[in-house]
C-alpha positions in Angstrom: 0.0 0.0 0.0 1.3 3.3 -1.0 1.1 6.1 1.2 0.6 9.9 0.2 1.5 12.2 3.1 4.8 13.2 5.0 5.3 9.7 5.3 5.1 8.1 2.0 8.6 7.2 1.5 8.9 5.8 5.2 8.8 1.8 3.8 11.1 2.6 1.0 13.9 3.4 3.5 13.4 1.1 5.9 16.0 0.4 7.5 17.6 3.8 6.7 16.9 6.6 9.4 18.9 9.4 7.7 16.9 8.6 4.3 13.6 8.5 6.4 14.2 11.8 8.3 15.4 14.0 4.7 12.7 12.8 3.3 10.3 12.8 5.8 11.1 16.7 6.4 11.4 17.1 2.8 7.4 15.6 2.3 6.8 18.4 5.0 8.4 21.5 3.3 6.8 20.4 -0.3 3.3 20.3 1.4 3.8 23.7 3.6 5.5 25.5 0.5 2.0 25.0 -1.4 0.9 28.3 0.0 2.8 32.1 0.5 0.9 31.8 3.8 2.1 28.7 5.4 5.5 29.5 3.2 5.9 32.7 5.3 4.6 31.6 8.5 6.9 28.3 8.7 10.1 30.6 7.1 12.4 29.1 10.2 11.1 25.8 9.3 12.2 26.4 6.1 15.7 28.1 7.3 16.1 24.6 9.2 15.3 22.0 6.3 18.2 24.3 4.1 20.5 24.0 7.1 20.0 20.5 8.7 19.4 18.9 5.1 21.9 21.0 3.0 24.7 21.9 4.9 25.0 19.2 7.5 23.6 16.2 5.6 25.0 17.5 2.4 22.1 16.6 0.1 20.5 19.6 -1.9 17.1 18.6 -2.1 14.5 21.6 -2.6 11.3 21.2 -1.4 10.0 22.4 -4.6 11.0 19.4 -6.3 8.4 17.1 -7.5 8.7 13.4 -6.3 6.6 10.5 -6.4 5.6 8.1 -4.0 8.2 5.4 -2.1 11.6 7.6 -3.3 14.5 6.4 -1.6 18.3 8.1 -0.8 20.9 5.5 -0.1 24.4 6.9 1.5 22.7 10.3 0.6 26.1 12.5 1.0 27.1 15.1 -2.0 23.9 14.6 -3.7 22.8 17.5 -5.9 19.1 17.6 -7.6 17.8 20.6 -9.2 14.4 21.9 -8.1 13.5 21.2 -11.8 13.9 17.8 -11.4 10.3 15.3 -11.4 10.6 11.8 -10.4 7.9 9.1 -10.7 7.0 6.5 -8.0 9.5 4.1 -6.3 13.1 5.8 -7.6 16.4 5.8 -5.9 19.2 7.8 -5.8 22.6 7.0 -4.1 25.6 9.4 -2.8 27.8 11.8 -4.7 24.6 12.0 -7.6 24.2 15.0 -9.8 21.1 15.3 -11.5 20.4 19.2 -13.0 19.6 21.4 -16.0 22.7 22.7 -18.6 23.1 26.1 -19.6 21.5 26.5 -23.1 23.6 28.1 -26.1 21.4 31.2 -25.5 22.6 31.8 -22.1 19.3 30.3 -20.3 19.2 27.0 -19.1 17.8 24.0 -19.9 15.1 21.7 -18.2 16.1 19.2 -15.4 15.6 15.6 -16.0 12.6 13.9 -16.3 12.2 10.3 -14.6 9.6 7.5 -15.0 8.4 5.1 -12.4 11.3 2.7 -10.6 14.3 4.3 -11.7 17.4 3.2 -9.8 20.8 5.6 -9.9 24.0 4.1 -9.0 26.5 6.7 -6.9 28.3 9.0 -8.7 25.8 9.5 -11.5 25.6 12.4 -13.3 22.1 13.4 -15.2 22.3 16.4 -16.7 19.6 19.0 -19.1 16.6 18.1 -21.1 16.7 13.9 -20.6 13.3 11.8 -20.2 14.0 8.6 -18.5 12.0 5.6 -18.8 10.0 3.6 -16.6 12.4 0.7 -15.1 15.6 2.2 -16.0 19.0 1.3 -14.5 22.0 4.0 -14.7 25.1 2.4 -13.4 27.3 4.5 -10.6 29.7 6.7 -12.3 27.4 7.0 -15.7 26.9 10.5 -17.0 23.6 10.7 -19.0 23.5 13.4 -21.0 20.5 11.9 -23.8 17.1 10.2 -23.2 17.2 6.6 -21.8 14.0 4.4 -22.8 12.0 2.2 -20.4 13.7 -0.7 -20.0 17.2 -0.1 -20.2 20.6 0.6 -18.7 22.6 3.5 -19.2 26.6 3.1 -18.0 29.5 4.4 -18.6 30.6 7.9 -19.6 29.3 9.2 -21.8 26.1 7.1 -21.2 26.0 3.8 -23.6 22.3 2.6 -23.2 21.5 -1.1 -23.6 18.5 -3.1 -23.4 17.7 -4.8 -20.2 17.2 -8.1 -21.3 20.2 -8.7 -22.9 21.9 -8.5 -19.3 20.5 -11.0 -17.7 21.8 -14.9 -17.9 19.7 -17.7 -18.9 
């Protein structure tokens, strides 16, 4: 049963209490920052999710980033996600993981990546500008993704090579 409050994520990191409290806090700040009210009447709050989350934890993870249900953050340390970013249901994302827009030839930047349903990024990934992953996608730790991945598939290496699934398994 999937959950869809401050708690949604709690079963996905089981077992994980620095995962359950970022996101747990982060669920909180998402919900509260829906309004310039509750934004402004909650500010500290907010002051104390940059601090505890950004500086100490080391995990830039704005509130105003859209995430689906049952997200998990494994060894979250130096990860980076741009408020941009929307992930579906059920993704993780280790440690040292960069996932952000590019700056555009006109000066602007790009979009942030886009990621389907059970998406699972290895450490030290780097997923940057105007990408659409699929749904069940692997990107192997140390990838950097720089073009769409289909559902289905694995991206690795750097730049990104993207293989089918299937042809990765034995038997």
């Amino acid at each position: 049963m999937v959950r869809y409050g401050i708690l949604q994520d709690w079963q996905a990191n089981a077992g994980n209490p620095k995962g359950r409290l970022v996101l747990a806090f982060f669920r909180l700040m998402h919900l509260l920052r829906q309004s310039l009210l509750t934004f402004i009447l909650f500010l500290p709050l907010f002051l104390l999710y940059r601090l505890l989350v950004e500086w100490f934890m080391g995990i830039e993870l704005p509130w105003k980033t859209r995430i689906g249900p049952g997200f998990r953050v494994d060894h979250g340390q130096a990860l980076v996600i741009n408020d941009g970013t929307v992930f579906g249901a059920g993704c993780t994302v280790r440690n040292s993981t960069t996932i952000g827009n590019k700056r555009a030839a006109g000066g602007g930047y790009t979009r942030a990546p886009i990621f389907g349903d059970r998406v699972d990024i290895g450490a030290n990934a780097v997923i940057i500008g105007p990408v659409t992953i699929g749904d069940d996608v692997l990107i192997g730790a140390g990838a950097v993704v720089v073009k769409d991945v289909p559902a289905g598939h694995i991206a690795v290496g750097n730049p990104a090579r993207i293989l089918p699934r299937k042809d990765l398994r034995v038997g």
